[in-house]
N, CA, C and O atoms as a DFTB+ gen file, in Angstrom:
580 C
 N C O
     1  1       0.841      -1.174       0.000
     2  2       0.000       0.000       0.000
     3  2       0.889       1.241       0.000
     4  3       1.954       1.280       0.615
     5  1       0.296       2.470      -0.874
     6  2       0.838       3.900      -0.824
     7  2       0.150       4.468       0.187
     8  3      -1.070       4.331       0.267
     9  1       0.959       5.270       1.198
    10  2       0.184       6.251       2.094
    11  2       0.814       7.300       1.695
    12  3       1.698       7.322       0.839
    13  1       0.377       8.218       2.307
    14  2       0.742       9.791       2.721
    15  2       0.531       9.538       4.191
    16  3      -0.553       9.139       4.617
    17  1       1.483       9.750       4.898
    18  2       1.378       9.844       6.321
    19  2       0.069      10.574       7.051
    20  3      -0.794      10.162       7.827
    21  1       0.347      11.867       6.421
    22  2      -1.297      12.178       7.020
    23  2      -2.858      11.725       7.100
    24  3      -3.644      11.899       8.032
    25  1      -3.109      10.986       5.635
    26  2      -3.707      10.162       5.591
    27  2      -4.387       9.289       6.655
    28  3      -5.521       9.226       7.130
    29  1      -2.900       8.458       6.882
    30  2      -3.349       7.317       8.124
    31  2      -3.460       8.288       9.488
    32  3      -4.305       8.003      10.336
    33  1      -2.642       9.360       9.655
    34  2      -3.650      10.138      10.877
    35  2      -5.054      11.058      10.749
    36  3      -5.695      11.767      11.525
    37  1      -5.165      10.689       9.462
    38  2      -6.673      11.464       9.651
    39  2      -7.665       9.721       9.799
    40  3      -8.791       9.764      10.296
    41  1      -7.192       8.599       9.411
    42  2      -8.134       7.632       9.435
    43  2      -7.669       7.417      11.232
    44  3      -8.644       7.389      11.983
    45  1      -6.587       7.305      11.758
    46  2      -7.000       7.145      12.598
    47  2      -7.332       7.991      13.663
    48  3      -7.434       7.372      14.722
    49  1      -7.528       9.156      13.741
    50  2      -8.309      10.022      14.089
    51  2      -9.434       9.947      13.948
    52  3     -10.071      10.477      14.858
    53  1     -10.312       9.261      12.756
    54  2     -11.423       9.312      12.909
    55  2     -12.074       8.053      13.420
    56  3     -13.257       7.856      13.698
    57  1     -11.224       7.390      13.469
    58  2     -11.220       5.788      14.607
    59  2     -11.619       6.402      15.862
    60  3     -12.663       6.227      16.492
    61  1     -10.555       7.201      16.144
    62  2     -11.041       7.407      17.505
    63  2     -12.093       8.386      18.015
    64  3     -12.693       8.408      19.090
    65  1     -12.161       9.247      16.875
    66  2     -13.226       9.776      17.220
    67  2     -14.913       9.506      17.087
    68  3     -15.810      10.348      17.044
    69  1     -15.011       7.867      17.032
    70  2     -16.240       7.029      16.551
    71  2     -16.763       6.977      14.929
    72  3     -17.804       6.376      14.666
    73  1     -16.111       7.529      14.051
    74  2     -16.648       8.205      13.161
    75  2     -16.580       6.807      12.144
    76  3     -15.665       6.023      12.396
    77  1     -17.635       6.418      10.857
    78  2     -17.838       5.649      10.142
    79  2     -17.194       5.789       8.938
    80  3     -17.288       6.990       8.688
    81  1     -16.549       5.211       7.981
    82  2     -16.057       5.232       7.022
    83  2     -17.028       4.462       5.850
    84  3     -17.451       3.306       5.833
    85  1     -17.218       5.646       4.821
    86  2     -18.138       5.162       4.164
    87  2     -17.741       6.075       2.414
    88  3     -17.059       7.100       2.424
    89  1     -18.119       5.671       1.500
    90  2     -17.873       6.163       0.367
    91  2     -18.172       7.517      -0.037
    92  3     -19.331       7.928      -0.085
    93  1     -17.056       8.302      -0.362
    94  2     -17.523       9.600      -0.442
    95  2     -17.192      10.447      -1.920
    96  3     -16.341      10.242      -2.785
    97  1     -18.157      11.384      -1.805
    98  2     -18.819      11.795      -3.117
    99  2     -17.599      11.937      -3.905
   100  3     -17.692      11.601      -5.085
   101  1     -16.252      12.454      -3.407
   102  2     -15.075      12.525      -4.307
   103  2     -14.630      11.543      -5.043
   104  3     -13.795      11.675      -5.939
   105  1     -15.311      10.209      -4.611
   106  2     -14.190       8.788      -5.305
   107  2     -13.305       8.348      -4.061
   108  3     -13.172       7.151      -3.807
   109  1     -12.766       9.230      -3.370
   110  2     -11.309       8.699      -3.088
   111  2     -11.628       7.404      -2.362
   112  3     -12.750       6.901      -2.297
   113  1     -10.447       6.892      -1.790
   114  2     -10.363       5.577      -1.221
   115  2     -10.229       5.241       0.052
   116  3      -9.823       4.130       0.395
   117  1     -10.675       6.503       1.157
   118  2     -10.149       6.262       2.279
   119  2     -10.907       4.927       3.143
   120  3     -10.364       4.064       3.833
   121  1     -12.320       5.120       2.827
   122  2     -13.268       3.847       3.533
   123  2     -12.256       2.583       2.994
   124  3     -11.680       1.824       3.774
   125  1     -12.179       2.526       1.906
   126  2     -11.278       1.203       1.587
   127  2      -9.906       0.687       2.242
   128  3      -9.598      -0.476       2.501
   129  1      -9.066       2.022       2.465
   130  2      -7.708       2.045       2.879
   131  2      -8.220       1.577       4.723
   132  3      -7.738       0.867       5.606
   133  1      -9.175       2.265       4.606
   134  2      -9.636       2.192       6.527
   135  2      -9.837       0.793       6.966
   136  3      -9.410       0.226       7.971
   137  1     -10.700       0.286       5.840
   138  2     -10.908      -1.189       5.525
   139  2      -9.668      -1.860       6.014
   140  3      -9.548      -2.566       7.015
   141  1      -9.027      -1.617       5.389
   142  2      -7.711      -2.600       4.890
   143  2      -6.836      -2.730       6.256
   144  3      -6.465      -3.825       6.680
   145  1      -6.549      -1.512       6.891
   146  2      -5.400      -1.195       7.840
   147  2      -6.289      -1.887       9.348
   148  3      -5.893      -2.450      10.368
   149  1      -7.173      -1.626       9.004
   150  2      -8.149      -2.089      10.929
   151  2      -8.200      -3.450      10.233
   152  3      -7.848      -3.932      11.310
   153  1      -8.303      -4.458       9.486
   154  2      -8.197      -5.580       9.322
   155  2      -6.946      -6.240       9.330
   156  3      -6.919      -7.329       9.904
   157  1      -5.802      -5.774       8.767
   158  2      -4.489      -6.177       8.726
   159  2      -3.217      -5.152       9.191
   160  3      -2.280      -4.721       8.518
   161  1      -3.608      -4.915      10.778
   162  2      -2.215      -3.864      10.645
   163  2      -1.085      -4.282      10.569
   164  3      -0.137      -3.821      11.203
   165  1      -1.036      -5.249       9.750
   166  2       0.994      -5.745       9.357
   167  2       1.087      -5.148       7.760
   168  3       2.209      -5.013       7.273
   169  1      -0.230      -4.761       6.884
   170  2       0.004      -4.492       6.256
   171  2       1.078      -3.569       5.520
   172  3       0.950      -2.372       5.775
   173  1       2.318      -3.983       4.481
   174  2       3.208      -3.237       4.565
   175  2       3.326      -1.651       3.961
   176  3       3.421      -1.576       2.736
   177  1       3.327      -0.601       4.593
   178  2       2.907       0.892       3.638
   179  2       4.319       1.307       3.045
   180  3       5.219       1.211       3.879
   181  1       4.648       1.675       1.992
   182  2       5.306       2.631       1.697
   183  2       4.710       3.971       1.704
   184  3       3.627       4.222       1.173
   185  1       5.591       5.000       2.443
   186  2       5.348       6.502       2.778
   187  2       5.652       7.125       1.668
   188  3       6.752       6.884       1.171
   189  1       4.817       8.002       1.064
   190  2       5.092       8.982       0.344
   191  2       4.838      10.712       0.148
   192  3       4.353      11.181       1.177
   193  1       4.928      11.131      -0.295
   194  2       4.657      12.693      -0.467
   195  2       3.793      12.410      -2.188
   196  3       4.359      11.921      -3.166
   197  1       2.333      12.881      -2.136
   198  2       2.201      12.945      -3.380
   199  2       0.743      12.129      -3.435
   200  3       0.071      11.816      -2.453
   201  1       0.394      11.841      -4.980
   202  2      -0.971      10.723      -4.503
   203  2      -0.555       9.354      -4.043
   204  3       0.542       8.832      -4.243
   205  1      -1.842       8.714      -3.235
   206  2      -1.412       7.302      -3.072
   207  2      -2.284       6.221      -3.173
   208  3      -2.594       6.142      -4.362
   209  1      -2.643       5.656      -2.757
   210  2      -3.658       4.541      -3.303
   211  2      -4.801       5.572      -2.341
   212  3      -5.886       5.116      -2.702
   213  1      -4.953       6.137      -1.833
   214  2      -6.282       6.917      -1.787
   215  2      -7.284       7.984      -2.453
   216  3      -8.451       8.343      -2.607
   217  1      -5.513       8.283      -2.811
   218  2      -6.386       9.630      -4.405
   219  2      -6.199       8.654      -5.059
   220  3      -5.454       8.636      -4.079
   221  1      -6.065       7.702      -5.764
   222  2      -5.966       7.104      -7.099
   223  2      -7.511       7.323      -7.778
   224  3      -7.594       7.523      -8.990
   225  1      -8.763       7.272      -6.902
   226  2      -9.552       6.932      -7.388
   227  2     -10.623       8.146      -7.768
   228  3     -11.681       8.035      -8.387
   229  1      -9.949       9.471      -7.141
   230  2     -10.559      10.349      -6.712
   231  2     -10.658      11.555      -7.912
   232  3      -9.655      12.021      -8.453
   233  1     -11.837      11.910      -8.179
   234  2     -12.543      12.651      -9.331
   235  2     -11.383      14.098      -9.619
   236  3     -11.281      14.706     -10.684
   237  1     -10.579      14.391      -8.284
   238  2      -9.929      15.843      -8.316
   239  2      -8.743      15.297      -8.623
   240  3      -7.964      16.178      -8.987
   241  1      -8.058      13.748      -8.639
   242  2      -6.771      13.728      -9.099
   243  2      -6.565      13.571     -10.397
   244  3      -7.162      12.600     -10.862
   245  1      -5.732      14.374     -11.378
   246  2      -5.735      15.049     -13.052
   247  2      -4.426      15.117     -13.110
   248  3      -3.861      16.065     -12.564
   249  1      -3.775      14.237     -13.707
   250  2      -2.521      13.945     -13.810
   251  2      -1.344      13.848     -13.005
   252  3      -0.187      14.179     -13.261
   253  1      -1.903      13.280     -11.876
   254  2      -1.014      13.125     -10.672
   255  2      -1.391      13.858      -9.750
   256  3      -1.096      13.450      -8.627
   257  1      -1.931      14.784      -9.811
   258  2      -2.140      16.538      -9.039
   259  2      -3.557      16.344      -8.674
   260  3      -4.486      15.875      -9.332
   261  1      -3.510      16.797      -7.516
   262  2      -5.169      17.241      -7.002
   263  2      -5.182      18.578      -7.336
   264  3      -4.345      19.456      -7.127
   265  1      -6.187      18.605      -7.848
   266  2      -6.724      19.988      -8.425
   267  2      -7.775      20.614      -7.721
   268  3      -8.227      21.607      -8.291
   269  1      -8.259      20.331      -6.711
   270  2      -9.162      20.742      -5.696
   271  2      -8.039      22.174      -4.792
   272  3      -6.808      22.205      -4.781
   273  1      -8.762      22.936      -4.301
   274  2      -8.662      24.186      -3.593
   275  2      -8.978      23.754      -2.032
   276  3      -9.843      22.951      -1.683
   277  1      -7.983      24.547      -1.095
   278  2      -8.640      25.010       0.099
   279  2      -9.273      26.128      -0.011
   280  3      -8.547      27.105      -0.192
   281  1     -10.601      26.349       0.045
   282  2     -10.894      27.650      -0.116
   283  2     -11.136      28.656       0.962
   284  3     -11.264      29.880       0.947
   285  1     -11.167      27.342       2.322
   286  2     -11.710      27.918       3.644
   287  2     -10.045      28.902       4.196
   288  3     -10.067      29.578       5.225
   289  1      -9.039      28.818       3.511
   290  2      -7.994      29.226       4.029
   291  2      -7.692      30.989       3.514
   292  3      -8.472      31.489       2.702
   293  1      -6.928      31.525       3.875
   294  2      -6.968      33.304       3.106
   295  2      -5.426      33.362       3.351
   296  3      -4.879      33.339       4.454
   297  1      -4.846      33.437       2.181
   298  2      -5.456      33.271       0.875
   299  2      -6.130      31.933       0.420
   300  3      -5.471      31.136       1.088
   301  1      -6.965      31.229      -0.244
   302  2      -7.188      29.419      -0.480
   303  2      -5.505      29.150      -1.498
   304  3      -4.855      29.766      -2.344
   305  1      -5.415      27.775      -0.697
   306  2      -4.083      27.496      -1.031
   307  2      -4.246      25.852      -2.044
   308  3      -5.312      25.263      -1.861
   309  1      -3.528      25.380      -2.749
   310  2      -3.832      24.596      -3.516
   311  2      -4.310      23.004      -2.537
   312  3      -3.487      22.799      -1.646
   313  1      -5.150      22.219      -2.575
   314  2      -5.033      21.128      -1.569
   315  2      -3.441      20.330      -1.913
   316  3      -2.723      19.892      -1.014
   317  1      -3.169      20.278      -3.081
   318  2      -1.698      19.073      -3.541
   319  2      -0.557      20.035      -2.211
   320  3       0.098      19.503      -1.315
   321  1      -0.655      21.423      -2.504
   322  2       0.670      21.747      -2.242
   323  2       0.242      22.271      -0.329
   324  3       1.049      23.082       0.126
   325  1      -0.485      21.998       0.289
   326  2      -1.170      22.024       1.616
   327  2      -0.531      20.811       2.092
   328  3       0.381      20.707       2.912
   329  1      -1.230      19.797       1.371
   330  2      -0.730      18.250       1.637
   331  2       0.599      18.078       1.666
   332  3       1.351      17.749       2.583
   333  1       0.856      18.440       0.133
   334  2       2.804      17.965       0.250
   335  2       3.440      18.370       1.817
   336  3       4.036      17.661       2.628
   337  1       3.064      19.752       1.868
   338  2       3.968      20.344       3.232
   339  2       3.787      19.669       4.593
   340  3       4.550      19.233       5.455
   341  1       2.126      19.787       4.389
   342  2       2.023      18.706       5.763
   343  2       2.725      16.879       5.674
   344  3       3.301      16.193       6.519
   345  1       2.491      16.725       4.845
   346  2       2.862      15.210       4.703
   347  2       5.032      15.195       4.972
   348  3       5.732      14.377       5.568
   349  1       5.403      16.450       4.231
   350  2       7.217      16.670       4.517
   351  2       7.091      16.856       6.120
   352  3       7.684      16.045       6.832
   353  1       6.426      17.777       6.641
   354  2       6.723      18.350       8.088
   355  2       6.460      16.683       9.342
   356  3       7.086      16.340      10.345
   357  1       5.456      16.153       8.735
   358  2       5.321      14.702       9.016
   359  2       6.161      13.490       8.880
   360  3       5.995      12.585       9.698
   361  1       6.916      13.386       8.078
   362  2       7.567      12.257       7.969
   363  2       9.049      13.366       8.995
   364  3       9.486      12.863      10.030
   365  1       9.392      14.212       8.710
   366  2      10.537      14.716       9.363
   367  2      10.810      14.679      10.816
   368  3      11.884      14.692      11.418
   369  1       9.299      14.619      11.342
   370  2       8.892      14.971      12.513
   371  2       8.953      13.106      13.388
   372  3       9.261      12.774      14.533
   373  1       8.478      12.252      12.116
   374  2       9.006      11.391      13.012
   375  2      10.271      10.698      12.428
   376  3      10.193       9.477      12.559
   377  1      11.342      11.092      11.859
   378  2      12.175      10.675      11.680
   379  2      12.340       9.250      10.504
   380  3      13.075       8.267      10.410
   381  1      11.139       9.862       9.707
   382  2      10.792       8.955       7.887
   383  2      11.742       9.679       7.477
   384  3      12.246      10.761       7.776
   385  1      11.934       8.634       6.517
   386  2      12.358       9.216       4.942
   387  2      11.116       8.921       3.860
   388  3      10.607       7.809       4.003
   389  1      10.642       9.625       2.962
   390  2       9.896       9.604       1.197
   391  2      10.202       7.702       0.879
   392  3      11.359       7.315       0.717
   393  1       9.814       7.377       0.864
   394  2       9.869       5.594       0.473
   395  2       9.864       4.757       1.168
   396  3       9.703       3.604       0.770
   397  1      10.113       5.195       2.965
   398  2      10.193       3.944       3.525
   399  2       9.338       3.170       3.714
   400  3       8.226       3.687       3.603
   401  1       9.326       1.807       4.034
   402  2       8.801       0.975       3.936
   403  2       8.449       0.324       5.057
   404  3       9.284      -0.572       5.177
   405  1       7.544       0.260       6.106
   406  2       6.972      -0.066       7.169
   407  2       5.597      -0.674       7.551
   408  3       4.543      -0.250       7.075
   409  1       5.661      -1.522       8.288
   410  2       4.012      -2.045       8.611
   411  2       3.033      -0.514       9.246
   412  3       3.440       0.479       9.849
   413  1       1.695      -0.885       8.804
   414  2       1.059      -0.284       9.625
   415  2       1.211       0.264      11.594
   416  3       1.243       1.271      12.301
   417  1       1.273      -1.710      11.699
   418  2       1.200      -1.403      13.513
   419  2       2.785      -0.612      13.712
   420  3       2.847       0.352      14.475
   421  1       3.709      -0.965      13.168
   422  2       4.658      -0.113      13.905
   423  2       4.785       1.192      13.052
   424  3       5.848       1.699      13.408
   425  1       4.189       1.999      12.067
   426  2       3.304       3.550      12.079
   427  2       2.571       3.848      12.886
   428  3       2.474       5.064      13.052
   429  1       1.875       3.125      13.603
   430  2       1.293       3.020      14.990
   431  2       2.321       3.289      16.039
   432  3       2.221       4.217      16.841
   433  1       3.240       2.502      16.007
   434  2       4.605       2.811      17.247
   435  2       4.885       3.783      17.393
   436  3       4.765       4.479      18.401
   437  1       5.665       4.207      15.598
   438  2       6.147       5.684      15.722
   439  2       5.499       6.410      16.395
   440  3       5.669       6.611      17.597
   441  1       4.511       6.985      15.556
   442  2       2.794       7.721      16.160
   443  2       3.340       7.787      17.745
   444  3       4.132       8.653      18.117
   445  1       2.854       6.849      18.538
   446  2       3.286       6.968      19.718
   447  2       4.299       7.414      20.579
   448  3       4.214       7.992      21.662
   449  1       5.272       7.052      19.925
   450  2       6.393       7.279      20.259
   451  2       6.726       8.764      20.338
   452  3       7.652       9.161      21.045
   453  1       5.866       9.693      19.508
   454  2       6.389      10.803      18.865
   455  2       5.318      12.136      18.850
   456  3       5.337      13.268      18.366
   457  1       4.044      11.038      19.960
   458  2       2.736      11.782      20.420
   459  2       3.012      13.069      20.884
   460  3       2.765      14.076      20.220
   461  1       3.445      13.079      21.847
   462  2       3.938      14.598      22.726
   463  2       4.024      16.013      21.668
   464  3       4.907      15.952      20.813
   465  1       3.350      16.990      21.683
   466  2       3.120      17.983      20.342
   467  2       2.796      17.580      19.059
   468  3       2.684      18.470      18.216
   469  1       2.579      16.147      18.649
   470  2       2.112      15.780      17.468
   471  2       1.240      16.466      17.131
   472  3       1.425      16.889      15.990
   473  1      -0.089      16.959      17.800
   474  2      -1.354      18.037      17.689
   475  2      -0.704      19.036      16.926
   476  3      -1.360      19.447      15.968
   477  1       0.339      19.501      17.087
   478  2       0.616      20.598      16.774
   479  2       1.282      20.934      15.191
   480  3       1.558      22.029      14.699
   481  1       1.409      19.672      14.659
   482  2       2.417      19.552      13.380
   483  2       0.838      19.208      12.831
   484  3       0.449      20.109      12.087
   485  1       0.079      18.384      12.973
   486  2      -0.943      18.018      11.871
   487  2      -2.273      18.224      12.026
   488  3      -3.060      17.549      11.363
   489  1      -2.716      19.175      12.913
   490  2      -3.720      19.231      13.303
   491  2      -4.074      20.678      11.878
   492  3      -3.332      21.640      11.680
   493  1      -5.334      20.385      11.144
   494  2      -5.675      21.227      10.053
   495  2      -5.985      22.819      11.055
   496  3      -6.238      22.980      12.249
   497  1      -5.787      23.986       9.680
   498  2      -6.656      25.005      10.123
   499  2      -7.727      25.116      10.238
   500  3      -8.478      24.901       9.287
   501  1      -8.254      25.556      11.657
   502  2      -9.632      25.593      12.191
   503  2     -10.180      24.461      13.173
   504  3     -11.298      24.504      13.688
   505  1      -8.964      23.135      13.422
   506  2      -9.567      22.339      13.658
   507  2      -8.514      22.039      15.163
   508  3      -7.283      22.016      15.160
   509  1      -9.594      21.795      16.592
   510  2      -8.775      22.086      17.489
   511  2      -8.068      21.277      18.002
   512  3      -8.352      20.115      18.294
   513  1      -6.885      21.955      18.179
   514  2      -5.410      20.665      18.100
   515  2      -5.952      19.669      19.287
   516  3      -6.100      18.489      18.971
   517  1      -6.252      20.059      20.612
   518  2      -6.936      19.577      21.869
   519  2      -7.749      18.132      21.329
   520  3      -7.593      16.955      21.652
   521  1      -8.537      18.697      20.512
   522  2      -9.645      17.756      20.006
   523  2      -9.007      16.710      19.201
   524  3      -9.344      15.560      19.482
   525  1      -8.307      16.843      18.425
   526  2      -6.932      16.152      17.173
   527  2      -5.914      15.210      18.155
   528  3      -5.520      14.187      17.595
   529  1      -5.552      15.369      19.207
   530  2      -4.774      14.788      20.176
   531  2      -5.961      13.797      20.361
   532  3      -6.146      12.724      19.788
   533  1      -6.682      14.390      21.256
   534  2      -7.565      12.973      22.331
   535  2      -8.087      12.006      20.991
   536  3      -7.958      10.824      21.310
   537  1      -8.562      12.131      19.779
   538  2      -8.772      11.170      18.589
   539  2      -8.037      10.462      18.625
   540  3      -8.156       9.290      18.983
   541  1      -6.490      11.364      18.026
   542  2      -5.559      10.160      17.540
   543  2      -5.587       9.005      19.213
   544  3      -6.056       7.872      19.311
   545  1      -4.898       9.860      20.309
   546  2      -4.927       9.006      21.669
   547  2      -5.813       7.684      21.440
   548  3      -5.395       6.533      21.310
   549  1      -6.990       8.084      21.425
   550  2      -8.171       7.318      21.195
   551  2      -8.125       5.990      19.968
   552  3      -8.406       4.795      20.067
   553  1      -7.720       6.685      19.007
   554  2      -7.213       5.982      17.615
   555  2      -6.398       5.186      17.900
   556  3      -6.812       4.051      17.665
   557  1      -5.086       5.217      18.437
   558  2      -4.054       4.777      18.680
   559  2      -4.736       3.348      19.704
   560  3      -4.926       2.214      19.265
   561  1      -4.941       3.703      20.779
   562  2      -5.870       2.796      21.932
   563  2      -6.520       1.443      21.295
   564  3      -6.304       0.307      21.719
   565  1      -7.535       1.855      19.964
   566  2      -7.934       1.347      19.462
   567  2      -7.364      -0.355      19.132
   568  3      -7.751      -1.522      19.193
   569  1      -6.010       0.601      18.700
   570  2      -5.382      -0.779      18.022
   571  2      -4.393      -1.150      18.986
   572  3      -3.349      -1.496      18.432
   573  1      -4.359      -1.193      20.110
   574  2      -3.630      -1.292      21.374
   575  2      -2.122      -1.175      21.433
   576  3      -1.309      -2.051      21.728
   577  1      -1.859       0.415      21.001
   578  2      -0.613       1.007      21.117
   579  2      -1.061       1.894      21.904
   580  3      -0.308       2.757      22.355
């Protein structure tokens, strides 16, 4: 499997925050990817910056590039180049490199390992870091890390 690091903390964020994974109007693949990882966390991810098997499927990805807008942001900033940064400031933060190659449960480890201000590197604008912590916590719990 392709991730984007952020990715798997927004699925498991929404693990913990009770929330259902279900098909959404964009195409993309996250219900599927959500599927996949709570059924097999040995599954092996390669990390990337860029699309991954979640945009593959998704109506806004047009030649590699999401072409979708933040618009809620001032100035609105492109979603590809929002993502890229968060997804670099993410892998740096826990000490990835762009390709590596790791199971789910121990992306789970890291995660843990590396909790302490994590809120603070990936938590979106508008959305409260407080609230983004106790999820992932919660998320994390889930799968008993």
């Amino acid at each position: 499997m392709r991730a984007r690091p952020h990715h798997l903390l927004d699925i498991i964020s929404q693990i913990g925050g009770g929330g259902e994974f279900r098909p959404h109007p964009y195409s993309h693949a996250v219900h599927t990817v959500a599927e996949q990882v709570m059924a097999d966390p040995e599954v092996l991810i390669t990390f990337l910056v860029g699309a991954d098997d979640i945009c593959d499927p998704c109506v806004h990805l047009v030649a590699g590039r999401c072409d979708d807008m933040l618009t809620h942001l001032d100035p609105p900033r492109s979603k590809q180049d929002y993502n890229d940064d968060l997804d670099r400031r993410l892998l740096a933060y826990f000490g990835m490199t762009e390709g590596q190659q790791i199971t789910f449960r121990d992306y789970l480890r890291i995660i843990r390992a590396h909790f302490d201000g994590l809120e603070q590197v990936c938590s979106h604008p508008g959305e409260d870091p407080a609230a983004r912590r106790e999820r992932l916590d919660h998320g994390l719990q889930h799968f008993g890390v």
